[in-house]
C-alpha positions in Angstrom: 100.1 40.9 2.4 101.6 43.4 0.1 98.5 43.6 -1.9 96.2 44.5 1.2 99.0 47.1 2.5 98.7 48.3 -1.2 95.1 48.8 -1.0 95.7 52.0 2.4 98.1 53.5 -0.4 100.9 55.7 1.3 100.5 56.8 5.0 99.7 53.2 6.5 100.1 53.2 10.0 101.9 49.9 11.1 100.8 48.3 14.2 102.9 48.9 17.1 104.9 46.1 19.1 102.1 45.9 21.5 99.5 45.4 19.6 101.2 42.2 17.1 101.9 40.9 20.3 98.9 41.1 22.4 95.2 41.7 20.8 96.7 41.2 17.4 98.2 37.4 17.8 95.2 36.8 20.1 92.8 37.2 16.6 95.8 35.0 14.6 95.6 32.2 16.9 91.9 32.1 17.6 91.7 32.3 13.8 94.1 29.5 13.4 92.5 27.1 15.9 89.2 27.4 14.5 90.6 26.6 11.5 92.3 23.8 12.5 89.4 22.3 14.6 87.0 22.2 11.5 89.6 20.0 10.0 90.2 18.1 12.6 86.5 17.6 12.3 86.5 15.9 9.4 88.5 13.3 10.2 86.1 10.6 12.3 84.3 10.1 9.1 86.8 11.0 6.1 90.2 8.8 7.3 93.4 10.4 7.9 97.0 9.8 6.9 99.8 10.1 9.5 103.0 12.0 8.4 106.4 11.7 10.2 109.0 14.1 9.1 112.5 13.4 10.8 115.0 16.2 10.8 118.3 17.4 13.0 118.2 20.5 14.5 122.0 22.8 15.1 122.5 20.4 18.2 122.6 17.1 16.2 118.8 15.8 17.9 116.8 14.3 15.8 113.1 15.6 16.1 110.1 14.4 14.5 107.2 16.8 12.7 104.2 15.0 13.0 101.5 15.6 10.6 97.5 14.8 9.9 96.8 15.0 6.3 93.1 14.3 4.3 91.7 16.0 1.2 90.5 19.0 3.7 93.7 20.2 4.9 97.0 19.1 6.8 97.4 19.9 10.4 100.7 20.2 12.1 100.3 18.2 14.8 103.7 18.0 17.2 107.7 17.9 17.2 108.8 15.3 19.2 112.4 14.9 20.6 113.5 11.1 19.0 116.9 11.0 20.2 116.6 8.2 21.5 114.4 6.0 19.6 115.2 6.6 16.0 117.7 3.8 15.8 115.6 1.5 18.1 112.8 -0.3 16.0 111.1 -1.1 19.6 110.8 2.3 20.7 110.0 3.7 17.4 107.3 1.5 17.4 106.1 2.4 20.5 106.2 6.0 19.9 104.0 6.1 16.6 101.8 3.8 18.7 101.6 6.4 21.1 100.4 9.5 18.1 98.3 6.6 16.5 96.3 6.3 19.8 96.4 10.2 20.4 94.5 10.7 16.8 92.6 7.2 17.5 93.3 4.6 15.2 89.9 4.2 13.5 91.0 7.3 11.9 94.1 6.7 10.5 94.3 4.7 7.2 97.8 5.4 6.2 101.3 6.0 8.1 103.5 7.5 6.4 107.7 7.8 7.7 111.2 7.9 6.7 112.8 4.7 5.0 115.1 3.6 7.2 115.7 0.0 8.5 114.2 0.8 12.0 111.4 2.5 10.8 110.4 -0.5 8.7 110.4 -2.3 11.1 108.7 -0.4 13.2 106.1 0.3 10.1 105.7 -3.6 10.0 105.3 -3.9 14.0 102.4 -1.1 13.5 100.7 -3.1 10.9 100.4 -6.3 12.9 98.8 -4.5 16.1 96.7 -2.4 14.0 95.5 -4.1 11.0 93.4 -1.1 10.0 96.2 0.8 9.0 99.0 0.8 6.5 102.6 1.7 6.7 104.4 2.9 3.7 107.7 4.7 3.3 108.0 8.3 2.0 107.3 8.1 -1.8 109.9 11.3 -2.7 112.6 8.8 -0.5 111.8 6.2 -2.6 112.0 7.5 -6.0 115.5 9.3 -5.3 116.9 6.3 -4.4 115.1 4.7 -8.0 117.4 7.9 -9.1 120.3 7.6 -7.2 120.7 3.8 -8.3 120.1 4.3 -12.1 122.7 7.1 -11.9 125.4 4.8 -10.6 124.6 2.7 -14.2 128.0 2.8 -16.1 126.3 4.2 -18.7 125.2 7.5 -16.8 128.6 7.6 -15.1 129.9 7.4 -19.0 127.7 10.0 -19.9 129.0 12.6 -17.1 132.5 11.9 -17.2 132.8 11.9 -21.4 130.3 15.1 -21.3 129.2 14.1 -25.2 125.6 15.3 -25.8 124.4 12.1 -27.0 124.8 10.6 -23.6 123.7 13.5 -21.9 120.1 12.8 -24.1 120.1 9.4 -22.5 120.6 10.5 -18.8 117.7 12.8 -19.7 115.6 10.0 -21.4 116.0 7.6 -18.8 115.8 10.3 -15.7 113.0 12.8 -16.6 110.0 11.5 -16.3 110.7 10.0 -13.0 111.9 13.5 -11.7 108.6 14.6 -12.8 106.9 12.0 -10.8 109.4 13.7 -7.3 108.4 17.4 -8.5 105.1 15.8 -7.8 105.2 13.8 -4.8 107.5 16.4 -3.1 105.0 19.1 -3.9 103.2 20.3 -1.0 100.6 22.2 -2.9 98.2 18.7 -2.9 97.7 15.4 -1.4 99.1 13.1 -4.1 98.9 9.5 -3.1 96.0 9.1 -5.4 97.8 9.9 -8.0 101.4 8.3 -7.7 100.0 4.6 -9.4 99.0 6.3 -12.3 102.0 8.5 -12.3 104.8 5.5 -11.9 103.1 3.7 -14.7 103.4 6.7 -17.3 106.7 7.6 -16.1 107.5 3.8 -17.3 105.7 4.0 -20.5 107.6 7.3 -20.9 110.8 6.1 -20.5 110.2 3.0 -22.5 109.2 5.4 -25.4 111.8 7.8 -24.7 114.3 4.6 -25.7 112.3 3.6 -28.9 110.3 1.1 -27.0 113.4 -1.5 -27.5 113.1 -4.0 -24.2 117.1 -3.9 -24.3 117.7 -0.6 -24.0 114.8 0.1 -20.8 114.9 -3.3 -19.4 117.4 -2.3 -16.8 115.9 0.9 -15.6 112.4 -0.6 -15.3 113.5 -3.3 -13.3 115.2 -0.8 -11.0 112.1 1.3 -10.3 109.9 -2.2 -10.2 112.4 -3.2 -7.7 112.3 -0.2 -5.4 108.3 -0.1 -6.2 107.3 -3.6 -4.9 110.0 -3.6 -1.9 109.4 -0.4 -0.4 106.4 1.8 -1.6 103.6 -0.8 -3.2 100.6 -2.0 -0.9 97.2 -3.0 -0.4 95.9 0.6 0.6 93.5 0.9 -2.7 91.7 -2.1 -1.5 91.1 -0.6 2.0 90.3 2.7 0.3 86.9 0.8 -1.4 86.4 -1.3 1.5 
């Protein structure tokens, strides 16, 4: 925007009131929609992922962001009010039944929500009806709770309270290449599912390395991620990808 303002050098003549909010917003929005609709498109014969993106607004409601995501684009589908299904597996259930059936479910290979007990099970209720689709917990959630259990190790703990630099280079060792992996997943610059396999494997080898490849010393943060990784995040969805 500053660039193109650039370009009229001084004496630019802003629009007026009237015109952002008449002719002006009329263009954006038509422009928008069309946009939107040629993704939309694309999605009977290149499969979708559903996003749910819970959130509290100044009033303490908890509202829902749905999202439609594919390698053409991610389309901001609707905020629901959830107030009174998020801590009802039943009615959460039935409410990302209801968005599934508003996108159509042959569309929708992947659904994609917050990690919380109710919306496990309402992930697992989705899956049985719909055995198209898979339910997987937000990746980012996942891996800061890998983060926020190897943290609570006594040896991390040691290493912040004693402040030495030596156990400050563990934390790192042991820490930084999963926080890499988050920079990624959190990013919104991509779609990264793709990607995370190959990413959780090197961020293994790279801590494994980081500790001189001795079993001992990376055992117990391995089998904290591998933990997290097989309970909450790992499934199937590469096979259904090929099929």
């Amino acid at each position: 925007m500053v660039r193109s303002i650039g370009d009229y050098d001084r004496g630019v003549k802003l629009p007026s009131m009237h015109e952002m909010r008449t002719w002006i917003l009329k263009e954006e929005v038509k422009t928008t929609s069309a946009i939107v609709d040629e993704i939309k498109a694309t999605w009977k014969h290149m499969r979708v992922s559903l996003l749910s993106d819970g959130w509290s607004d100044m009033r303490n409601k908890s509202l829902i962001n749905f999202l439609v995501n594919n390698q053409y684009g991610i389309v901001f589908l609707k905020t629901m009010d959830a107030s009174d299904v998020v801590k009802n597996a039943q009615k959460l259930f039935e409410l990302l039944d209801e968005v599934v059936e508003e996108i159509r479910e042959e569309h929708i290979v992947h659904v994609i929500t917050d990690n919380a007990a109710t919306y496990k099970v309402a992930g697992r209720l989705l899956m049985e009806k719909m055995t198209s689709l898979y339910w997987t917990p937000c990746a980012a959630h996942c891996i800061n709770l890998m983060l926020e259990q190897i943290g609570e190790l006594p040896q991390h703990k040691n290493a912040l309270l004693k402040a030495k630099r030596a156990s400050v280079v563990y934390s790192i060792k042991t820490t930084k290449p999963l926080v890499n992996v988050l920079r990624v997943v959190d990013a919104e610059r991509a779609p990264v599912m793709g990607f995370i396999y190959a990413a959780m494997d090197e961020a293994k080898e790279k801590i494994a390395k980081n500790l001189n490849d001795e079993v001992g010393a990376y055992k117990e943060i391995w089998n904290i991620i591998d933990d997290k990784w097989e309970k909450q995040l790992h499934c199937d969805l590469t096979q259904l990808l090929i099929i």
